[in-house]
C-alpha positions, 0 to 999 in steps of 0.5 A, a space after each residue: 491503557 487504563 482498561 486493562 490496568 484497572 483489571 489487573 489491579 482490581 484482581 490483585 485486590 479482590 485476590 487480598 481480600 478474599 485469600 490475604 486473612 487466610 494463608 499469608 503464604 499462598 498470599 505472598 505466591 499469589 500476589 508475586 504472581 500477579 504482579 509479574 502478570 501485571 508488569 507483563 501485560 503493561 509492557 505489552 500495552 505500552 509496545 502496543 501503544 507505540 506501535 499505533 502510534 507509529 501506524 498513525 504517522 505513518 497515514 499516508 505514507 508507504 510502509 518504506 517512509 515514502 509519500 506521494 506527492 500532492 501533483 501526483 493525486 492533482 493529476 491522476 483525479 484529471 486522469 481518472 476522468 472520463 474526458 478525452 482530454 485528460 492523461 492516457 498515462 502517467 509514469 511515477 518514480 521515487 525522488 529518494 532525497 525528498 522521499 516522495 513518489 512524483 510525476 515522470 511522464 504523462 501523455 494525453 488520450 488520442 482515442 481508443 482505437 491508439 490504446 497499443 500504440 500508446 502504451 508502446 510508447 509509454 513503454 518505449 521511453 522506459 530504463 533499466 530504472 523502476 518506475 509505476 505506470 498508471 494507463 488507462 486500458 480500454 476495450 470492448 467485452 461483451 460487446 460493451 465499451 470498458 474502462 479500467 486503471 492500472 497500476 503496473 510496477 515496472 521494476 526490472 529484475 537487474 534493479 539493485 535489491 535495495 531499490 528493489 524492495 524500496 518501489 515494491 513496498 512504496 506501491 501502497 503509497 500510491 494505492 492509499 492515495 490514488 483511489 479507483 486503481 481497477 488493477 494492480 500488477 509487477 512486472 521485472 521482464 520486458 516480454 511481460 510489460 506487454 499490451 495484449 499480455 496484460 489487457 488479457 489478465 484484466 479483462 478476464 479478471 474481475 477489479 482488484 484480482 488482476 495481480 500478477 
């Protein structure tokens, strides 16, 4: 803040100095006009100032307000791990009276070859209720084994428009937190939360580009 107040006014006096013996009237305009400009320049660097502010109490948090859990990144870092004794998927809903992003379900890896039957159970024990999935999608491309994490919105389209907006714009909560995500994508349809559907958009797709 001081910057750009110690700017304006050494201006303001440079302008005094030079011009003030000069025209006492163009003085008068001169200094009228950068007063304005100064108290211009200062609104904008307190709102700027207030808006940082709320950007840095914000860290961690979704741009809803909303948090993730301390059991949610306990439990997605075993997730992440490559031990077949760690989680195949974990689903994550919102607790709207704590403003928290918590753990729903989760199973645990039964092999690659049950990669489909798995996330059709998964997909089995949804609602008509939002919820994130994160799943562990794995297969062969190129003739070499792959790995990626997915992060998929399912957030119906019959979901109320509030709650709707809150689970799209609570996502980078998750992101923030949960670092690794390979894939991101937002599906409102039941035919689109589909294995094959979604394991092609990941494998021809490079990490981070899968959005859909």
């Amino acid at each position: 803040m001081f910057g750009i107040r110690a700017v304006l006014l050494l201006s303001l006096v440079t302008n005094v100095f030079v011009n003030g013996y000069q025209d006492e009237g163009k003085l008068d305009g001169e200094l009228e006009v950068l007063l304005k400009r100064l108290q211009e320049r200062l609104k904008d660097e307190e709102r700027g100032y207030e808006l940082q502010d709320l950007f840095e109490r914000r860290i961690g948090m979704g741009i809803s307000g909303i948090s993730v859990d301390p059991d949610v990144v306990e439990k997605y870092v075993a997730f992440k791990k490559n031990n077949p004794a760690t989680y195949k998927w974990i689903t994550l809903k919102i607790d709207q009276s704590r403003k928290l992003i918590v753990i729903d379900k989760t199973d645990i890896r039964r092999g690659r070859d049950e990669n489909e039957a798995q996330f059709n159970e998964m997909k089995s024990q949804l609602t008509s209720e939002p919820r994130y999935i994160l799943f562990l999608f794995q297969f062969m491309k190129n003739g070499e084994g792959r790995d990626a994490i997915a992060l998929i919105g399912w957030i119906p389209d019959s979901t109320r428009s509030k709650l709707k907006l809150l689970y799209s714009m609570s996502v980078e909560a998750i992101i923030e937190k949960c670092e690794g995500i390979n894939f991101t994508f937002e599906v409102d349809d039941e035919t689109d939360l589909d294995y094959k559907t979604i394991l092609a958009k990941i494998a021809r797709n490079k990490p981070n580009t899968g959005q859909s």
